[in-house]
C-alpha positions as CSV (number, residue, x, y, z in Angstrom):
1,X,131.5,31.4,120.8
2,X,128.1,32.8,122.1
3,X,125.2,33.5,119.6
4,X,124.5,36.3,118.6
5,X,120.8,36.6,120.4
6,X,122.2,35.5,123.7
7,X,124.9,38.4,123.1
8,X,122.1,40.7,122.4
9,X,120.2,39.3,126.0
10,X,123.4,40.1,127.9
11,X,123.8,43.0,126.6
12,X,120.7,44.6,127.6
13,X,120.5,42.2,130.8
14,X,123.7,44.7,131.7
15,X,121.9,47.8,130.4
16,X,118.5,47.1,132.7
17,X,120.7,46.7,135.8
18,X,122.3,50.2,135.0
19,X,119.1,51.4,134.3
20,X,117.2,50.2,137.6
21,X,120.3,51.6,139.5
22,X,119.5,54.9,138.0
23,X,115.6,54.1,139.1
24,X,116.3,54.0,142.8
25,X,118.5,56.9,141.7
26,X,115.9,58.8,140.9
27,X,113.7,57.6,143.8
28,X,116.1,58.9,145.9
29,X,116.1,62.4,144.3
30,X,112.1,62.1,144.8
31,X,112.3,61.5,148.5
32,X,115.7,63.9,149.5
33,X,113.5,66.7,148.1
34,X,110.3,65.6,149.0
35,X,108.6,65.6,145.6
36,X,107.0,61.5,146.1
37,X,103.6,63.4,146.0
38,X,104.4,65.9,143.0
39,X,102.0,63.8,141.0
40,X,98.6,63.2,142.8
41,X,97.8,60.5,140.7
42,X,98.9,57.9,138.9
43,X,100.0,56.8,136.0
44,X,99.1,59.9,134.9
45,X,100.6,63.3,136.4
46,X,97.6,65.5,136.9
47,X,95.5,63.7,134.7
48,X,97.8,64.0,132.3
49,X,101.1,62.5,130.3
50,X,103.1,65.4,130.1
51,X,102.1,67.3,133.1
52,X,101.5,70.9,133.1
53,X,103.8,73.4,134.1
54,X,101.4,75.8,135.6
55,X,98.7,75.6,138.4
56,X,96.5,77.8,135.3
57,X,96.7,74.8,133.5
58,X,95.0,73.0,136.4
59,X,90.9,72.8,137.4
60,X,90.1,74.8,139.7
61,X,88.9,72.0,142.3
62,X,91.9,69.6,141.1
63,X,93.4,69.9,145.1
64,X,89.9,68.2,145.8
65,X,89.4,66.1,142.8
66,X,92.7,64.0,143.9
67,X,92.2,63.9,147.4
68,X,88.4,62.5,146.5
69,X,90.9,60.1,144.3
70,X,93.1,59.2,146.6
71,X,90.3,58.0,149.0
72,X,88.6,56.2,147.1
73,X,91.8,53.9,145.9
74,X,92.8,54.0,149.6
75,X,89.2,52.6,150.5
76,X,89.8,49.6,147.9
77,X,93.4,48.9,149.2
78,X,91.7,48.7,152.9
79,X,89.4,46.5,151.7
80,X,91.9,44.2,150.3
81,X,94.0,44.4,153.6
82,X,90.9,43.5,155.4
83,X,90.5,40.1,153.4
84,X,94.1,39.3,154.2
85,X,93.5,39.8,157.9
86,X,95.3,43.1,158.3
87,X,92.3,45.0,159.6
88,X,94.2,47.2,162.1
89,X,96.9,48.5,159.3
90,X,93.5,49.1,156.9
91,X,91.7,50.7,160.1
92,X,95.3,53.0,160.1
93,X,94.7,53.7,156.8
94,X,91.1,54.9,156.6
95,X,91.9,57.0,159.7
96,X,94.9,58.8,158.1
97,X,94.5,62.6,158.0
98,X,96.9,63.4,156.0
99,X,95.6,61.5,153.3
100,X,93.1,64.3,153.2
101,X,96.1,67.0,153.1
102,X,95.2,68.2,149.7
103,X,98.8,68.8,147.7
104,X,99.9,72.5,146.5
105,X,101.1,72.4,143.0
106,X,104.8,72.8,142.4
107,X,106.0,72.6,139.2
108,X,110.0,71.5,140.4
109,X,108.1,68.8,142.2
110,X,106.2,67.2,140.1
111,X,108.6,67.6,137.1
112,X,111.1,65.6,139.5
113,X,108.4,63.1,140.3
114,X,107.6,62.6,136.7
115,X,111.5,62.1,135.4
116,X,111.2,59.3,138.3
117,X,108.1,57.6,136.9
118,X,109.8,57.5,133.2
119,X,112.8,55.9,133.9
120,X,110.1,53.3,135.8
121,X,108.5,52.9,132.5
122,X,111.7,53.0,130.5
123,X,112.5,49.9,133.1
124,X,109.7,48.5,132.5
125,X,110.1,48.0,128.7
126,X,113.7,46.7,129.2
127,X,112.2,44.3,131.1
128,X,109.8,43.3,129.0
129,X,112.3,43.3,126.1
130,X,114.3,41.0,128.1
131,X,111.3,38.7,128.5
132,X,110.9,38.3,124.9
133,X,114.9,38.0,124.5
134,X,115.4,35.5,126.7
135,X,113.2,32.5,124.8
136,X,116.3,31.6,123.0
137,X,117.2,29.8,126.3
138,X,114.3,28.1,126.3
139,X,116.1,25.0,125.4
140,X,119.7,25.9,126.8
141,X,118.7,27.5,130.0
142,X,115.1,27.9,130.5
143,X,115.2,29.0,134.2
144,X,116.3,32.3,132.4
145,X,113.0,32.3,130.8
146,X,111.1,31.6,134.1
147,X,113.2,34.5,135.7
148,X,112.6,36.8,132.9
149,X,109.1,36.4,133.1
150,X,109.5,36.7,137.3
151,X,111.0,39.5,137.2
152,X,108.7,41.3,134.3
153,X,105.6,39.9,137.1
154,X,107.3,41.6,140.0
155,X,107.8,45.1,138.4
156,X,104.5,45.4,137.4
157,X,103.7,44.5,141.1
158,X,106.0,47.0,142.1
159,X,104.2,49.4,139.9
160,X,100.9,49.1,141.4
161,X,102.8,49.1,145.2
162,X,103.9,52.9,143.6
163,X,100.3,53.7,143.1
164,X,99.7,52.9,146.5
165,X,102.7,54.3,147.9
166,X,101.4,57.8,146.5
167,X,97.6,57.3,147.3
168,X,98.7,56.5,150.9
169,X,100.4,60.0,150.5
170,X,104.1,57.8,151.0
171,X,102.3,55.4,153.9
172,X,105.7,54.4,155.6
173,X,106.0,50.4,155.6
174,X,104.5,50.5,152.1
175,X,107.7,53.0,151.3
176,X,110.2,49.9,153.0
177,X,108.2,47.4,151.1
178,X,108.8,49.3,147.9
179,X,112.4,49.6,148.3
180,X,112.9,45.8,149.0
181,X,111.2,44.8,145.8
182,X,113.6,47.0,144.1
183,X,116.3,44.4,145.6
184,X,114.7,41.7,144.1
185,X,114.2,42.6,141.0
186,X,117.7,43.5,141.1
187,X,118.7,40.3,142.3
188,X,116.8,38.5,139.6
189,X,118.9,40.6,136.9
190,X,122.1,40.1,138.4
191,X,121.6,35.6,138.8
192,X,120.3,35.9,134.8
193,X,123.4,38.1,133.4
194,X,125.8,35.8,135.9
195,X,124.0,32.7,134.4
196,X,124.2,34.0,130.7
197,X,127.6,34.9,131.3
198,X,128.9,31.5,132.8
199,X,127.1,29.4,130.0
200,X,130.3,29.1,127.8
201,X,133.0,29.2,130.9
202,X,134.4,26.7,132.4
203,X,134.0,27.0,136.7
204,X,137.4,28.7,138.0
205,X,139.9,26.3,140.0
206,X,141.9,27.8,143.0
207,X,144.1,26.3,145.4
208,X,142.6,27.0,148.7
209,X,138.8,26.3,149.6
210,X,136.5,29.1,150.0
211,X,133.6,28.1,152.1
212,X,134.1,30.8,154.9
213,X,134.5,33.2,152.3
214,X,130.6,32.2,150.8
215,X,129.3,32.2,154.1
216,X,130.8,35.6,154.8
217,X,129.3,37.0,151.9
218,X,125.8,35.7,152.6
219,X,126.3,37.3,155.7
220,X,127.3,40.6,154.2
221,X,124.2,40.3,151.7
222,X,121.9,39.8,154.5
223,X,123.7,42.4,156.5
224,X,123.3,44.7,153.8
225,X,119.7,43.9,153.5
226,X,118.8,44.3,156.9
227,X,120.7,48.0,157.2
228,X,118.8,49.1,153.8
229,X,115.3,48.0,155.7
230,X,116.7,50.2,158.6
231,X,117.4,52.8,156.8
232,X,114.5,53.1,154.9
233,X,112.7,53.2,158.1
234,X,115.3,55.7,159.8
235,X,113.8,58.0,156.9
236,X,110.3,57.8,157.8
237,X,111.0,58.2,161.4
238,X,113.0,61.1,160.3
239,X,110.1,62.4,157.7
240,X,107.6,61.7,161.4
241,X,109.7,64.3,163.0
242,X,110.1,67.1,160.2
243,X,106.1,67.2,160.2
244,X,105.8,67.5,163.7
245,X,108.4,70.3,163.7
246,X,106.6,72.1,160.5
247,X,110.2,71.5,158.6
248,X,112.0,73.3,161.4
249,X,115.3,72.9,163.4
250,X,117.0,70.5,161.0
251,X,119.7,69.6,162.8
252,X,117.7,68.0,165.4
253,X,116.0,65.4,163.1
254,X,118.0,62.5,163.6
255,X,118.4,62.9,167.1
256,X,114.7,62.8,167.3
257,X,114.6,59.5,164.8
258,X,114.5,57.1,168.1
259,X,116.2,54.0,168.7
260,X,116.2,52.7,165.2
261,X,118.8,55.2,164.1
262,X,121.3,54.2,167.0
263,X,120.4,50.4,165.7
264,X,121.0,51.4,162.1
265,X,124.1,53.0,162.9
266,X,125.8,50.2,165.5
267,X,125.1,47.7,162.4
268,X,127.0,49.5,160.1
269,X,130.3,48.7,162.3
270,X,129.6,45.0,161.8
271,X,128.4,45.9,157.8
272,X,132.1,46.9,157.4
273,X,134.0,44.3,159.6
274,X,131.9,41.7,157.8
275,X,133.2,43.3,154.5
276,X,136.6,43.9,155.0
277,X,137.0,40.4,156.1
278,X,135.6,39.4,152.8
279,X,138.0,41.4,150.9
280,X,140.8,40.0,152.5
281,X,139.8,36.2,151.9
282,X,139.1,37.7,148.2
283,X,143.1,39.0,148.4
284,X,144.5,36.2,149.8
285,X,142.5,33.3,147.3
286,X,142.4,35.5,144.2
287,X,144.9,38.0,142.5
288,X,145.8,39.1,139.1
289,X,142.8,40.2,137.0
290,X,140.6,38.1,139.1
291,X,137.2,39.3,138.4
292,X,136.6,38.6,142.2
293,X,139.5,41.0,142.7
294,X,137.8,43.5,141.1
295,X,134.2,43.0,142.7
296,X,136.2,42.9,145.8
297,X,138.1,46.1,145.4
298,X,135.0,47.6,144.2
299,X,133.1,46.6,147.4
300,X,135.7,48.2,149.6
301,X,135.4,51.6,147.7
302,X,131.8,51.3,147.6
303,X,131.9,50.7,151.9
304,X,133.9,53.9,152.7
305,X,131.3,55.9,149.9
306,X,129.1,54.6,152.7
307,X,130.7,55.0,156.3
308,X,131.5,58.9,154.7
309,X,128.3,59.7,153.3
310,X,126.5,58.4,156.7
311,X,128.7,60.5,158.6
312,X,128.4,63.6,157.1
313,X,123.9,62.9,156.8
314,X,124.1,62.2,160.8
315,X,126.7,65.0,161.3
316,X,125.5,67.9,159.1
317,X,121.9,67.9,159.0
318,X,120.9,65.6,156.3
319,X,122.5,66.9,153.0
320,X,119.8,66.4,150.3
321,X,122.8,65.1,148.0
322,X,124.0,62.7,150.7
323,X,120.7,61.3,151.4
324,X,120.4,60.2,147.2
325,X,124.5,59.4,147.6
326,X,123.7,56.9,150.6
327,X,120.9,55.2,148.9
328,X,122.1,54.5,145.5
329,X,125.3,53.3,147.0
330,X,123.6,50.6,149.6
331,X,122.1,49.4,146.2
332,X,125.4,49.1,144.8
333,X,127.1,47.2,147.4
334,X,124.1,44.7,147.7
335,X,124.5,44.3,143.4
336,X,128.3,43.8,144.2
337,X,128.0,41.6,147.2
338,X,125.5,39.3,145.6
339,X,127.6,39.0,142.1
340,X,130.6,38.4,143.7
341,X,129.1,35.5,145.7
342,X,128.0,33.9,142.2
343,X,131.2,34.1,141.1
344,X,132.7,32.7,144.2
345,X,129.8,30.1,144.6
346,X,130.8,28.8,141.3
347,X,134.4,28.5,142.5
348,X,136.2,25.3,143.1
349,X,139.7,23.7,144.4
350,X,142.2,21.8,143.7
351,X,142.1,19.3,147.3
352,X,138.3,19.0,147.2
């Protein structure tokens, strides 16, 4: 029977993963429509917490005011990069003329950015809510307190990374290193709702071993990983080539995006041979109501989401609603991927 208050840190272990899926949701929406610098600033939006709806409502000088902003944090974050020996990437920065592109007001924009930066903050205090929820392990299971508090230290590094991300006006291996945080945090709440969840369950027993099917999985995992970091950078090549063209001639973009499309594309072929190996092993060693069977099956449907929505974004001219559709979804399958190989990693057989 599990307490009560470890019910209640399940519980809302489950809900934050839902709702940091429907963060890089809205990330996504933020970058298909190109609203990342819809709020100059931040944590505010315009100097403000619920931002104005009007460019009346705004200073006259505010397009200078946050570009003087902007510089100034830039300056600090070059400094900081200079004391950890990256003085050509703070050089890049300081030279960056775009920085000093001030931003036209748009109400759609910014109103997008801001729904993005509350469901970070409603993250946020789910996170912290978790924190305080999960001392009741601190005699049962204290590495969930230790992750808790990780992962509470990591989002509120990945909040100040968002403050960079927009002062570097969306600076693009700051935009890649943003994304992968998201995976850890992720990570980190998928292990502590597996752990909380295996406390009172005895390991599952099967008859055949399943060692090639865990190293499959970490190799889907890291797979997935590695396509998700292409990706990511596939967009800012893309976003490279829309400036150059002044948002012109669409359908040439990803022809234009350079070798690291045709690499991000050739890996998905092993992304889904990898997977549908793993589904079959998952076939073969589990069945019923398995809850392997159902990651499994899950995992398949998530794939051709994936092979379908990349077609049609390198085939039709980068659909805005693809674009979020192919994100969240790579999310999904590396949330998938890595509970299933919990599950399976806890697995053992009857000839061992």
């Amino acid at each position: 029977m599990v307490p009560k208050s470890e019910h209640r840190f399940i519980r809302l272990n489950l809900i934050t993963i839902i709702v940091t899926l429907v963060l890089i949701l809205a990330g996504g929406i933020v970058r298909s429509t190109g609203s990342g610098m819809g709020c100059p600033d931040w944590p505010k939006c315009f100097d403000q917490y619920i931002p104005p709806t009007s460019v009346d409502q705004l200073p006259k000088d505010y397009k200078e005011k946050y570009v003087a902003g902007r510089m100034k944090k830039n300056e600090r974050f070059a400094k900081l990069l200079d004391k950890m020996g990256r003085s050509d990437v703070a050089d890049s920065i300081r030279h960056d003329q775009t920085i000093t592109v001030p931003e036209t007001f748009n109400v759609a924009k910014t109103y997008t950015e801001y729904i993005n930066r509350l469901t970070g903050a409603a993250t946020g205090f789910l996170l912290i809510a978790l924190v305080v929820l999960s001392f009741t392990y601190r005699k049962k299971a204290k590495r969930i307190v230790i992750l808790s508090v990780v992962n509470l230290i990591v989002v509120g590094f990945q909040g100040w990374l968002g403050s960079i991300v927009v002062s570097t006006n969306l600076l693009a291996w700051i935009v890649t290193l943003h994304m992968l945080l998201a995976l850890v945090i992720l990570a980190i709440l998928v292990y502590t709702y597996y752990y909380t969840q295996t406390l009172y369950k005895q390991e599952t027993v099967i008859m055949s071993k399943v060692i090639w099917l865990k190293v499959l999985i970490l190799a889907a995992i890291a797979l997935s990983v590695i396509q998700i970091t292409l990706g990511t950078e596939v967009r800012e090549a893309i976003d490279a080539t829309a400036k150059q063209l002044l948002y012109a001639q669409r359908e040439t973009w990803v022809s234009k995006a350079g070798q690291v499309f045709s690499y991000h594309r050739d890996l998905a072929i092993f992304v889904a041979v990898v997977n549908v190996f793993v589904y079959q092993i998952v076939m073969n060693r589990f069945g019923g109501k398995a809850t392997e069977l159902r990651l499994g099956n899950s995992i398949l449907i998530v794939l051709l989401i994936q092979i379908a929505s990349g077609l049609l974004l390198s085939n039709f001219a980068l659909p805005p609603v693809t674009q979020v559709i192919h994100l969240v979804f790579s999310t999904v399958l590396f949330t998938l991927q890595f509970y299933l190989y919990l599950l399976v990693y806890r697995t053992n057989t009857y000839n061992q």
